[in-house]
C-alpha positions in Angstrom: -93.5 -49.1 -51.9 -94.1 -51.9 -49.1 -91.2 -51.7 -46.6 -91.2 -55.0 -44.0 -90.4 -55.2 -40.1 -87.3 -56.6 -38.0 -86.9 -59.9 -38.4 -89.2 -60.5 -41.6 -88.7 -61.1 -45.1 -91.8 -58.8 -46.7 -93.8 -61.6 -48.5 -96.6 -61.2 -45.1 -96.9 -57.9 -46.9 -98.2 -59.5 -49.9 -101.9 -59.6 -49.5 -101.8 -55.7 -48.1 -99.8 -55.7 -52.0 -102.8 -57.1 -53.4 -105.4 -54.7 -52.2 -103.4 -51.7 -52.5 -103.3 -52.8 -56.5 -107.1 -53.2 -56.3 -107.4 -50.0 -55.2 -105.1 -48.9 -58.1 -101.3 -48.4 -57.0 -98.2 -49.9 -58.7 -96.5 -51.5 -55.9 -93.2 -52.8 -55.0 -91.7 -54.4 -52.1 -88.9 -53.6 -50.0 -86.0 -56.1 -48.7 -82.9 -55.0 -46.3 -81.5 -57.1 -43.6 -82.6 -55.9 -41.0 -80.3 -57.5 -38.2 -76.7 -57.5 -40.1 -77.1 -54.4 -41.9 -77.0 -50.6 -40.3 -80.5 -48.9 -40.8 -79.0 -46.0 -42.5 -77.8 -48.3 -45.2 -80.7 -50.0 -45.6 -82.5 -46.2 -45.6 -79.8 -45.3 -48.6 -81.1 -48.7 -50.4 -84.9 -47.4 -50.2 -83.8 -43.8 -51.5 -82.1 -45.2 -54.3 -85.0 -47.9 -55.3 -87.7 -45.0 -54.6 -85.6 -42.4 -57.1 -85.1 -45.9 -59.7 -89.0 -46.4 -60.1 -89.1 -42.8 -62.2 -92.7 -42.5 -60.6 -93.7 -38.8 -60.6 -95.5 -39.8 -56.7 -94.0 -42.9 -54.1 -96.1 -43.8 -51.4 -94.9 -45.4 -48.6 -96.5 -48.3 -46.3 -94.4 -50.0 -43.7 -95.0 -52.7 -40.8 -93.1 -52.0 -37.4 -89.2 -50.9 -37.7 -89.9 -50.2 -41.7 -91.6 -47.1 -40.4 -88.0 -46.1 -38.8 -86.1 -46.7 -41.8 -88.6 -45.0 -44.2 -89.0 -42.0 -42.1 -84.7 -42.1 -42.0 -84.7 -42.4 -45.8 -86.9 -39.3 -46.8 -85.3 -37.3 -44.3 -81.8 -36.2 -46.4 -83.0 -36.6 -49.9 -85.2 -34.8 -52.7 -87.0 -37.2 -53.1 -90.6 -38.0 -55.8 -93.2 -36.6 -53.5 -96.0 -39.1 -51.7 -97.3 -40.1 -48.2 -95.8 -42.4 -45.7 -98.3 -44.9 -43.5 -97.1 -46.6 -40.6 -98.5 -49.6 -39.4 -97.5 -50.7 -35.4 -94.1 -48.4 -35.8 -92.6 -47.5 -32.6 -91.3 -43.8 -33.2 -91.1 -43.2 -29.8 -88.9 -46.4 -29.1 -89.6 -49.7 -28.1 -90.0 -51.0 -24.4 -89.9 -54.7 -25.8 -86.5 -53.8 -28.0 -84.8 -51.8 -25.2 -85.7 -55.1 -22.8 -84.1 -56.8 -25.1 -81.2 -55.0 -25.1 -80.9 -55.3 -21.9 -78.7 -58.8 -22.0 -76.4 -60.0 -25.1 -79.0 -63.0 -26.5 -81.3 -60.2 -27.2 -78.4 -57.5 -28.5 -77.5 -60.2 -31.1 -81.2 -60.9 -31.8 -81.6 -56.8 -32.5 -78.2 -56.4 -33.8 -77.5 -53.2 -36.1 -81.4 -52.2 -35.2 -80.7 -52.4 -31.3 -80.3 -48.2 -30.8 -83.0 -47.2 -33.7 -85.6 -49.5 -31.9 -84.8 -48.9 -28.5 -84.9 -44.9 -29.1 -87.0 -44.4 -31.7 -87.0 -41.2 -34.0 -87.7 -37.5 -32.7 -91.0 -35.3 -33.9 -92.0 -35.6 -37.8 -91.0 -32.7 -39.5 -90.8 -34.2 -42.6 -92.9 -32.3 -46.2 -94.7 -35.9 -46.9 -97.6 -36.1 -44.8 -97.7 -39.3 -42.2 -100.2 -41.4 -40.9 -99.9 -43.9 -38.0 -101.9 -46.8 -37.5 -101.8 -48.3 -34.0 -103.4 -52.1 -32.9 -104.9 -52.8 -29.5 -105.3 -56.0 -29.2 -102.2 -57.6 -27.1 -101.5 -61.1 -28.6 -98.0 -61.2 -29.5 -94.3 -62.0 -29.1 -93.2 -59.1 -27.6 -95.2 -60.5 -24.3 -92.9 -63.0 -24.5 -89.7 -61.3 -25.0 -90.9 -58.7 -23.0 -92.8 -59.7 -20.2 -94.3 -57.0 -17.6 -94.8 -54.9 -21.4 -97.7 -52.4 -20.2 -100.7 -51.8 -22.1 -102.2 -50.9 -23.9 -100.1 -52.4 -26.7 -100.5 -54.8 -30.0 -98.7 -57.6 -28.7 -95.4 -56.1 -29.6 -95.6 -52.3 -29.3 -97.1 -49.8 -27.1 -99.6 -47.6 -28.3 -97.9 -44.3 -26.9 -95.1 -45.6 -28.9 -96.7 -45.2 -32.0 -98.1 -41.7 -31.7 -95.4 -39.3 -33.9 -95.2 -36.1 -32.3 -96.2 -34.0 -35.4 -98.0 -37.1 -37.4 -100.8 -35.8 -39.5 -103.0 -38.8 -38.0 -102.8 -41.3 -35.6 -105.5 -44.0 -35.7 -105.9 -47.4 -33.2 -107.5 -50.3 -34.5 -108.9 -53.4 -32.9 -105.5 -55.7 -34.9 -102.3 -56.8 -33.4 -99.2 -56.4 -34.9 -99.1 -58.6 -36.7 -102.8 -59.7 -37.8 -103.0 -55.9 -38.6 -100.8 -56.9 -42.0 -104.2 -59.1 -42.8 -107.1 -57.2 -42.0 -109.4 -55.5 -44.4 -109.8 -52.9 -42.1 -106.3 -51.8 -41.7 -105.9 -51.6 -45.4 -109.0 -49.8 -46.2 -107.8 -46.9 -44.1 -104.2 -47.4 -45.5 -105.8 -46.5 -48.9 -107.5 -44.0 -47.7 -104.5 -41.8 -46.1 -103.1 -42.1 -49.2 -105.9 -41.0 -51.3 -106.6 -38.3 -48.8 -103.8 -37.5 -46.3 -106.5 -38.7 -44.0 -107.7 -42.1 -42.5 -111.7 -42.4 -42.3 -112.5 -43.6 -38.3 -111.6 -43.1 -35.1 -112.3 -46.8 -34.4 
């Protein structure tokens, strides 16, 4: 199951769809309003769709703030066991959210996401094993919204902020945040943390 970011409506998830199906998974995608809607609904919504598929295994692979609310949905449930893979997730918070927060334009861009960005989520200690991948290339947005946002970052996060105390892997790649939802690369190593709990480079 593909979960999206903030602000985006999942189909630049759709070519990461298409490879993960040549590689042989069943996949689905993953909508909640992100803005309007409270995370821990939208973590409620992604419980209920992952216990509706009646799939003995659900993998998950989410862009950015869909790493928060996937790690918030398998955290209260028994759930169908599988392996989550973040891509450009800020677990430890978000500099670029919590400058954002910082006058009301940007609260009412965030909106019901402002606190779960801007803190992030404490150590894993989830059963499902997790794998983070990170980009370091810094073309993006969050410069923009953001500006003074140190580096090393992807254009929208900061690469400390997407290291998981407790992660099973944490991998950087030479994508930004959002090119990394396009790049060969990032998927092949996607695939393979699902196949083997493990990406395949240090790259």
């Amino acid at each position: 199951m593909l979960v999206h970011g903030l602000w985006m409506p999942g189909v630049e998830l759709l070519l990461l769809a298409w490879r993960l199906r040549r590689a042989g998974y069943r996949t689905r995608l993953f909508h909640y309003r992100s803005v309007t809607a409270h995370p821990q609904r939208a973590a409620a919504r992604l419980r209920e769709c992952m216990t509706e598929l009646g799939s003995p295994v659900v993998h998950l692979v989410a862009h950015s703030m869909g790493g928060l609310i996937c790690r918030l949905a398998v955290a209260e449930a028994q759930l169908p066991p599988g392996r989550i893979v973040t891509l450009g997730t800020p677990h430890r918070g978000s500099y670029v959210a919590r400058s954002l927060a910082s006058h009301l334009p940007g609260r009412l861009l965030l909106g019901q996401s402002r606190a779960l960005l801007g803190q992030g989520l404490g150590p894993w200690r989830g059963v499902r094993a997790l794998g983070s991948i990170a980009g370091r290339v810094p073309v993006g947005v969050g410069r923009l919204l953001a500006p003074g946002l140190p580096q090393p970052h992807d254009g929208t996060v900061r690469l400390m902020e997407t290291e998981p105390v407790g992660a099973q892997a944490h991998l950087a790649l030479p994508v930004s945040h959002t090119s990394m939802l396009f790049s060969p690369l990032v998927a092949r190593q996607v695939i393979a943390f699902l196949q083997h709990g493990t990406f395949t480079t240090s790259a």
